[in-house]
C-alpha positions as CSV (number, residue, x, y, z in Angstrom):
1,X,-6.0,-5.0,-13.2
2,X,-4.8,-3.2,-10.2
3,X,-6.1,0.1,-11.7
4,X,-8.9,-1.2,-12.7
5,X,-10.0,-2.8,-9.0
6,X,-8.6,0.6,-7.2
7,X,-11.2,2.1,-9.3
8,X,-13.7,0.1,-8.4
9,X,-13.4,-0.3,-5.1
10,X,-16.0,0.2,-2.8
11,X,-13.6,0.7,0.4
12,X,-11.0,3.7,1.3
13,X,-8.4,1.8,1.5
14,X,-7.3,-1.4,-0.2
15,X,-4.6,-4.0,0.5
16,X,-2.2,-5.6,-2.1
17,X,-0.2,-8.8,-1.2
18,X,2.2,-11.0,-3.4
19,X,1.0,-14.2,-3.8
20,X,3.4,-15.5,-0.7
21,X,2.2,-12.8,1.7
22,X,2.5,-14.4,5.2
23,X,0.5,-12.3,8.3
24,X,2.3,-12.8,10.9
25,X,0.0,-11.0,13.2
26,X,-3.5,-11.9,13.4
27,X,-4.3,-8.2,12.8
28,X,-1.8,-6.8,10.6
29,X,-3.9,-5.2,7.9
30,X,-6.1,-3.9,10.4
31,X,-3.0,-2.6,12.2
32,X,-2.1,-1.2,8.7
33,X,-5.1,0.1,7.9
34,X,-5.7,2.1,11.2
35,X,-2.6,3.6,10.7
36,X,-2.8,4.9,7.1
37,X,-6.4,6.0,8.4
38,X,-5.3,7.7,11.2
39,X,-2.4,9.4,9.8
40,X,-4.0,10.7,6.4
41,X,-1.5,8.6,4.4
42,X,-2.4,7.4,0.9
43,X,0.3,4.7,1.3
44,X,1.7,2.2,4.0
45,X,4.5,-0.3,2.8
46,X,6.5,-3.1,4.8
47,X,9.5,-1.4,3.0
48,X,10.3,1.1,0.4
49,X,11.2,0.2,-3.3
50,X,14.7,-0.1,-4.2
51,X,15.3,1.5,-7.5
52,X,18.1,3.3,-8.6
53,X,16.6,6.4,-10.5
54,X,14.3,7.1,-7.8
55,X,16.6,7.4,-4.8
56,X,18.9,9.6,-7.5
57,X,16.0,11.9,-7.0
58,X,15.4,11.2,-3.8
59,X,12.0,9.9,-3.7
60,X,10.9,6.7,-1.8
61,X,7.8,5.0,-2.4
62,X,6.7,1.7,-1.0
63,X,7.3,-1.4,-2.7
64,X,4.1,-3.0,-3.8
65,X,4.0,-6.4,-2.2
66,X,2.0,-6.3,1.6
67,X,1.0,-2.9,0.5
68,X,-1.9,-0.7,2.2
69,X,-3.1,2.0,0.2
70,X,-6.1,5.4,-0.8
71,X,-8.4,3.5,-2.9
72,X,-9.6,7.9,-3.4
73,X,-7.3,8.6,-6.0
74,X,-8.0,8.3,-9.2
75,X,-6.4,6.5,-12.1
């Protein structure tokens, strides 16, 4: 489902909450969104994804809940 709405999203940017997301500030995926706008990222997390292979590698990413993100890429 989520690849399927990214890809039909009429927006550049979408946000993806779990269902207990709680915004604390009356603006914050504005906020978010300025800022992944602003600073050409495809990806703006609360917090990065805690997985074991991946910092093995070193690679962070985001963990999906409160998650602002490039609706432009393509699945």
């Amino acid at each position: 489902m989520i690849i399927e709405g990214t890809n039909r999203a009429k927006c550049d940017y979408i946000f993806m909450h779990d269902a207990d997301a709680f915004c604390l500030e009356s603006d914050g995926p504005e906020r978010q969104y300025r800022e992944c706008r602003d600073c050409g990222t495809t990806t703006l997390g609360v917090m990065a994804r805690w997985d074991p292979f991946f910092r093995q590698i070193g690679y962070t990413m985001p963990a999906t809940y409160e998650l602002m993100f490039s609706a432009q890429q393509e699945f």
